[in-house]
One Martini backbone bead per residue (centre of mass of N, CA, C, O) as a GRO file, in nm:
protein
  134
    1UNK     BB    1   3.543   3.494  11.035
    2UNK     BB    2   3.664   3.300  10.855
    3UNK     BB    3   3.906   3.061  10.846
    4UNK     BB    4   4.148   3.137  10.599
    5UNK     BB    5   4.046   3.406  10.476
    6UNK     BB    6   4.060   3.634  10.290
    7UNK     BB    7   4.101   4.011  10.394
    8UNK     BB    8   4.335   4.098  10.132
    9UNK     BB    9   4.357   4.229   9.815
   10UNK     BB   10   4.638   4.057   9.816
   11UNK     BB   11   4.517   3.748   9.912
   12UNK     BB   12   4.326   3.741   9.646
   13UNK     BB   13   4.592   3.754   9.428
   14UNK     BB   14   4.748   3.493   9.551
   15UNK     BB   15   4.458   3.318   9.538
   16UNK     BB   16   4.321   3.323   9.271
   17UNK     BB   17   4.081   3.562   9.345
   18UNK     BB   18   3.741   3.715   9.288
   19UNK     BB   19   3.528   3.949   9.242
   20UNK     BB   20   3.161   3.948   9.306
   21UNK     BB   21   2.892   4.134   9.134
   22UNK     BB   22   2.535   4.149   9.247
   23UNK     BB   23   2.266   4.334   9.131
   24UNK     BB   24   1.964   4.371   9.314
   25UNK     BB   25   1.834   4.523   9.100
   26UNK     BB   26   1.905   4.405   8.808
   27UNK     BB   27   2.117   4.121   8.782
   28UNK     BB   28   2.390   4.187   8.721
   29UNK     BB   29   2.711   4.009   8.680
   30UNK     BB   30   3.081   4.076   8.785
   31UNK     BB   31   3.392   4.021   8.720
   32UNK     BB   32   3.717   4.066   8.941
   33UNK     BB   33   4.020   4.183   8.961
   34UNK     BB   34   4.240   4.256   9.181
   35UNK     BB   35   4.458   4.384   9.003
   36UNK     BB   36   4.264   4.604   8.898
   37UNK     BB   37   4.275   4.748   9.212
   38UNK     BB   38   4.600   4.881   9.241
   39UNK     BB   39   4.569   5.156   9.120
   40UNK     BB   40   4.384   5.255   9.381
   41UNK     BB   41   4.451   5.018   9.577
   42UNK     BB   42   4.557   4.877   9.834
   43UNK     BB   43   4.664   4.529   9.896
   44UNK     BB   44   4.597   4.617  10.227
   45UNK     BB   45   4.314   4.608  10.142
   46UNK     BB   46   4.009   4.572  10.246
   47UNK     BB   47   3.759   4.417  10.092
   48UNK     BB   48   3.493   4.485  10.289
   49UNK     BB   49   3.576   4.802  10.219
   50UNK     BB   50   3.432   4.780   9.927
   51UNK     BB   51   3.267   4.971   9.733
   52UNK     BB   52   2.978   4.924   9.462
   53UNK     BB   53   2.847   4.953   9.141
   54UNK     BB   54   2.625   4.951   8.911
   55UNK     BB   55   2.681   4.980   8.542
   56UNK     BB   56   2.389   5.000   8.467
   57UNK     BB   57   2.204   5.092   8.745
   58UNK     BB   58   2.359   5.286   8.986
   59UNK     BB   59   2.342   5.068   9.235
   60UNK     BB   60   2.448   5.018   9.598
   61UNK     BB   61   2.319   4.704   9.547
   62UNK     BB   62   2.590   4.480   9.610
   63UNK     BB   63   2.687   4.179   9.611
   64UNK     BB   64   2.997   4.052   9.771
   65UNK     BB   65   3.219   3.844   9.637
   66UNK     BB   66   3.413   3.519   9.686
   67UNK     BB   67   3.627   3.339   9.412
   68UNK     BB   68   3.634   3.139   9.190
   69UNK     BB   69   3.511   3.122   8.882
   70UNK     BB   70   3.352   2.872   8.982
   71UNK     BB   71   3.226   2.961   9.244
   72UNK     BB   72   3.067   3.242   9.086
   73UNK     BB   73   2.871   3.087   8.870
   74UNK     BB   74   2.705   3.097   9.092
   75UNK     BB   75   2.435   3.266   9.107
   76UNK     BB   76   2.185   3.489   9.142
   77UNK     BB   77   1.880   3.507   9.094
   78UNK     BB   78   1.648   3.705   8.925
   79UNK     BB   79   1.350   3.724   8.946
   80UNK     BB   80   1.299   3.775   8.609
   81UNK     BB   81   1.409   3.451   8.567
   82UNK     BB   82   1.153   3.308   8.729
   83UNK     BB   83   0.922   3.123   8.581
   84UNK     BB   84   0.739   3.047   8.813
   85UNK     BB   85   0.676   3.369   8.851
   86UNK     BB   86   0.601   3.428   8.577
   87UNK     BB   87   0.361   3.277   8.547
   88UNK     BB   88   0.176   3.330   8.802
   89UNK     BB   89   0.141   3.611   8.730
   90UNK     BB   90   0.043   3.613   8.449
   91UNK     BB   91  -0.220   3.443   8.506
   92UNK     BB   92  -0.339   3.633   8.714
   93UNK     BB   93  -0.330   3.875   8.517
   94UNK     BB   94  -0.517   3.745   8.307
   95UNK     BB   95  -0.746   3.640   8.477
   96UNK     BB   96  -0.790   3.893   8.708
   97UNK     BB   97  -0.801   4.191   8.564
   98UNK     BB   98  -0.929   4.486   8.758
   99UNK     BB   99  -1.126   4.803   8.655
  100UNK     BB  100  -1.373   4.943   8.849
  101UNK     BB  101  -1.521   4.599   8.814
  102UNK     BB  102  -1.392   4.551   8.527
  103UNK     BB  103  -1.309   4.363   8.280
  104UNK     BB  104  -0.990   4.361   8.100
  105UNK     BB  105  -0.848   4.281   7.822
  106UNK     BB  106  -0.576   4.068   7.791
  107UNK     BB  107  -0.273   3.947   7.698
  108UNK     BB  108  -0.030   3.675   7.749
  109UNK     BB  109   0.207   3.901   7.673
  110UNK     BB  110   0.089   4.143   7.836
  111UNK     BB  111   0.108   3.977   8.113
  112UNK     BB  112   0.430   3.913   8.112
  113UNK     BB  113   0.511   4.231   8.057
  114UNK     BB  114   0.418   4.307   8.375
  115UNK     BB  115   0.544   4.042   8.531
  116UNK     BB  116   0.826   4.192   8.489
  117UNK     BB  117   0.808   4.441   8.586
  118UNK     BB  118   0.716   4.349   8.875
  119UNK     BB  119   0.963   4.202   8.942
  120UNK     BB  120   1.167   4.480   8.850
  121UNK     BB  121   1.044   4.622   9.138
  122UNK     BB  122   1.115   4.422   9.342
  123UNK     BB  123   1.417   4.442   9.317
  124UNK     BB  124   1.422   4.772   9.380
  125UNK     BB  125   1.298   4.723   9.664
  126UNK     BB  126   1.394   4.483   9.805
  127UNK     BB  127   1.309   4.179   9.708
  128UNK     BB  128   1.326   3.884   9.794
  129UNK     BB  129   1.265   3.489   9.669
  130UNK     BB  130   1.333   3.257   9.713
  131UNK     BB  131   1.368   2.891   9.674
  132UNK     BB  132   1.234   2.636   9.594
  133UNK     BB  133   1.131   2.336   9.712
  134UNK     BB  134   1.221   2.010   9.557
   0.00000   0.00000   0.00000
């Protein structure tokens, strides 16, 4: 743990930190204020031992950052907002979808569609794709 971290929400209500929680499966995103987590939880809860669920698809693959509002607001992107990814597997969903030997016609509005898709399992499924380097 780095120095000087807070390790109670306790500290982090004091130090006016958030906690962030983004979900791995669907890339939903919320923040949490440590005060209203006083009712359930004592002030001098280690924060890291806290689990979270996703209110949207109730994945408990959960990332649980702390930070001010402005170091929160750079989120984890999830794959299906990945534009680079989206083209990529569209064109080939597109130019390449072969079933049984023939090819099939697809538009490449339901190719987009697939590949949208396809990256919304592979969130689900635990896999994350790096950023490209610039």
């Amino acid at each position: 743990m780095r120095d000087g971290e807070p390790r109670r929400l306790g500290d982090l209500a004091e130090r006016g930190y958030l906690i962030g929680l983004d979900c791995r499966r669907c890339g939903r995103n919320r923040l949490l204020s440590p005060w209203r987590m006083f009712p359930q939880q004592s002030p001098a809860t280690p924060w890291r031992w806290l689990r979270f669920r996703c209110e949207s698809c109730a994945s408990a693959d959960v990332l649980v950052r702390i930070g001010t509002a402005a170091q929160l607001a750079e989120r984890p992107q999830p794959l299906y907002e990945r534009e680079d990814l989206l083209a990529i597997l569209t064109e080939a969903i597109h130019t390449s979808l072969i079933y049984g030997g023939e090819s099939l016609p697809i538009t490449r509005d339901r190719a987009r569609k697939v590949a949208d898709t396809v990256l919304r399992r592979l969130m689900a499924a635990g896999i994350s794709v790096s950023e490209p380097k610039p």
